[in-house]
C-alpha positions in Angstrom: 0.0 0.0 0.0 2.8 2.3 1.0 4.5 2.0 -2.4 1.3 2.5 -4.0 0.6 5.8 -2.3 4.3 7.3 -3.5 4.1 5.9 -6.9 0.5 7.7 -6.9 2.0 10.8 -5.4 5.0 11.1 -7.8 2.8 10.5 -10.9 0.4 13.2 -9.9 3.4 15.3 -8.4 5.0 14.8 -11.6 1.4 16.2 -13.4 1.2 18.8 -11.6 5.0 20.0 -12.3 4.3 20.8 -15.9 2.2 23.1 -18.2 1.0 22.2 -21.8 0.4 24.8 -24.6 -0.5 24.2 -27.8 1.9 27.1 -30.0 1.2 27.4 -33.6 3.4 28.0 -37.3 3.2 27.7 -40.6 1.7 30.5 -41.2 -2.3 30.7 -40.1 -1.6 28.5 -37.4 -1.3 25.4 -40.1 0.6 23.6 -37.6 -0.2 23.1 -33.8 2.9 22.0 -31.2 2.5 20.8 -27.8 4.8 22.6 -25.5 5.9 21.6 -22.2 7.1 23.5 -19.8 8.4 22.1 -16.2 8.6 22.6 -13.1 12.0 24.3 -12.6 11.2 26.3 -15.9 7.9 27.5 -14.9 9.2 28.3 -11.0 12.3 30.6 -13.2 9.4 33.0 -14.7 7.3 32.8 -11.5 10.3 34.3 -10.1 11.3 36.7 -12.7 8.0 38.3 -13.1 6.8 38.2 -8.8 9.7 40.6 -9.3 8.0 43.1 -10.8 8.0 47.0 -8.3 5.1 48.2 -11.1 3.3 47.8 -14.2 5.9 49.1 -16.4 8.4 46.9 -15.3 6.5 44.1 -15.3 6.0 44.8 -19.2 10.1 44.7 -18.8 10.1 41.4 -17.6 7.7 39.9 -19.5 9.1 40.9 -23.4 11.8 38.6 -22.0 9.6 36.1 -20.2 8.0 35.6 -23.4 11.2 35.5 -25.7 12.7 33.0 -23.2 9.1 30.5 -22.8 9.8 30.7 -27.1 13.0 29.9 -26.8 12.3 26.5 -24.6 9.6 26.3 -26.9 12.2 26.0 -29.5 14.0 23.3 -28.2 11.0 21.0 -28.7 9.8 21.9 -31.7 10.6 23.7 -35.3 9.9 26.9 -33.7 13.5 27.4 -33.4 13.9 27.9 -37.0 11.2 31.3 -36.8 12.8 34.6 -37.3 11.7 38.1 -37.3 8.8 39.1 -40.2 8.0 37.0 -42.5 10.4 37.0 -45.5 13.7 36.1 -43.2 12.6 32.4 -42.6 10.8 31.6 -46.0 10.6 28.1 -47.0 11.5 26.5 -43.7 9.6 24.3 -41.2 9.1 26.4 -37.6 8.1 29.5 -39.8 5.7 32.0 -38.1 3.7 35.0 -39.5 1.5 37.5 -37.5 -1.4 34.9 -37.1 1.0 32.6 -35.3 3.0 35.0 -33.0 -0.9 36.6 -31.4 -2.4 33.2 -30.9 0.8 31.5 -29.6 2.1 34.6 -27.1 -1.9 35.2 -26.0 -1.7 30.9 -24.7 1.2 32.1 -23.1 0.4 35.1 -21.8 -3.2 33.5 -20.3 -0.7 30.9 -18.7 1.2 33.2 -17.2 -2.3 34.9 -16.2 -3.7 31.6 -14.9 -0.7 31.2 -12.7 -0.5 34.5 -10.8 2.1 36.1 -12.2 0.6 38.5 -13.9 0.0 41.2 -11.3 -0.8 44.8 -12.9 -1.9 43.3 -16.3 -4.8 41.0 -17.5 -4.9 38.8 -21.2 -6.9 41.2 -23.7 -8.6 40.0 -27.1 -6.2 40.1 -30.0 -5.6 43.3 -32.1 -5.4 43.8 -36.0 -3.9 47.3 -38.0 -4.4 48.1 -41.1 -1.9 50.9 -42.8 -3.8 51.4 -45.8 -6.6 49.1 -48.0 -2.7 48.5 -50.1 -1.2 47.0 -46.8 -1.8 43.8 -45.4 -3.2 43.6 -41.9 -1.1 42.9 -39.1 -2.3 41.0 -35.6 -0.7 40.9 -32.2 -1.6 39.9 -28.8 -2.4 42.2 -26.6 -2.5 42.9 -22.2 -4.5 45.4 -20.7 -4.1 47.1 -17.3 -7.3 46.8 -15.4 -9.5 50.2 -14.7 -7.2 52.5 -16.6 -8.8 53.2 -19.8 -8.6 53.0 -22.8 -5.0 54.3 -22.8 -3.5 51.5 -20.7 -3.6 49.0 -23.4 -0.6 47.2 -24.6 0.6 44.9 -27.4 3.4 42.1 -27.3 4.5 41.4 -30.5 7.1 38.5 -30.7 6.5 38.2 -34.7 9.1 41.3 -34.8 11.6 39.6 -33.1 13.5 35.9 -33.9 13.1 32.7 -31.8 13.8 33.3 -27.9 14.3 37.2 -28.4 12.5 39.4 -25.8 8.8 40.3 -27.3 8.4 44.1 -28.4 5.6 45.7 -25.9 4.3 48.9 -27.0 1.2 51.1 -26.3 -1.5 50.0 -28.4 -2.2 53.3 -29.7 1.3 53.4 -31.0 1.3 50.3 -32.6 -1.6 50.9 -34.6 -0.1 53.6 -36.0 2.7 51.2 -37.7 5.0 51.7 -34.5 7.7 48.8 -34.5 11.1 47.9 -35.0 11.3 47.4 -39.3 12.0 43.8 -40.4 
């Protein structure tokens, strides 16, 4: 019975130590990964972003929280091969366009959420600009800072940015009006 009980509690221990997220590539989210995370990995970002003195350091933290969850991500699956835009990693397997980099960094952002770490910022829907009817539309996931208005929105963009690079947070406002790093 004893042994029973501690293969019981290491299985479920061993459960409960790890998160699953479904990340997606190929451009529309063609392709679907599971992603594990563990225990010591998951207990690193806990610690990184409980760190946080205020909101705008905790946007700090998390651009790298979320290059470094794609970077693990990365080491389990093609995701590795994604770079920055979408003409730099043409024609290979891990590829990622705007589609891709809001869905994926919105499942990780609403895991983060779900385990607390997220203290001055909730998960908001995902955002789309549009430069002119000429230009494609872009999408990116976005996090919101509770009772603040409409000002106190943000996006994190990882699609400007390769595999395991800090995300690119910027006011929403600004990023609708084509603000970015140019890739």
């Amino acid at each position: 019975m004893k042994s029973w009980l501690l293969a019981l509690l290491f299985c479920c221990g061993s459960l409960l130590a790890e998160e699953k997220v479904q990340l997606c590539y190929g451009y529309g989210c063609l392709v679907q990964a599971e992603i594990r995370y563990g225990d010591a990995q998951l207990s690193e970002i806990d610690r990184t972003l409980r760190a946080a003195v205020d909101a705008e350091n905790e946007r700090e933290l998390l651009a790298g929280v979320i290059g470094q969850l794609y970077a693990w991500a990365g080491e389990q699956s093609d995701l590795r091969n994604d770079r920055g835009g979408n003409y730099a990693d043409a024609g290979v397997s891990g590829k990622m366009d705007c589609i891709d980099h809001s869905t994926s960094t919105t499942r990780l952002l609403q895991l983060l959420e779900a385990r607390g770490d997220l203290r001055w910022h909730h998960v908001a829907a995902i955002e789309m600009r549009r430069w002119a009817f000429v230009f494609p539309a872009h999408y990116s996931a976005v996090i919101e800072m509770p009772g603040e208005g409409d000002g106190r929105h943000f996006v994190v963009d990882s699609w400007f940015v390769d595999n395991g690079q800090p995300a690119v947070i910027l006011p929403l406002d600004e990023w609708k009006k084509g603000a970015g790093p140019d890739v």
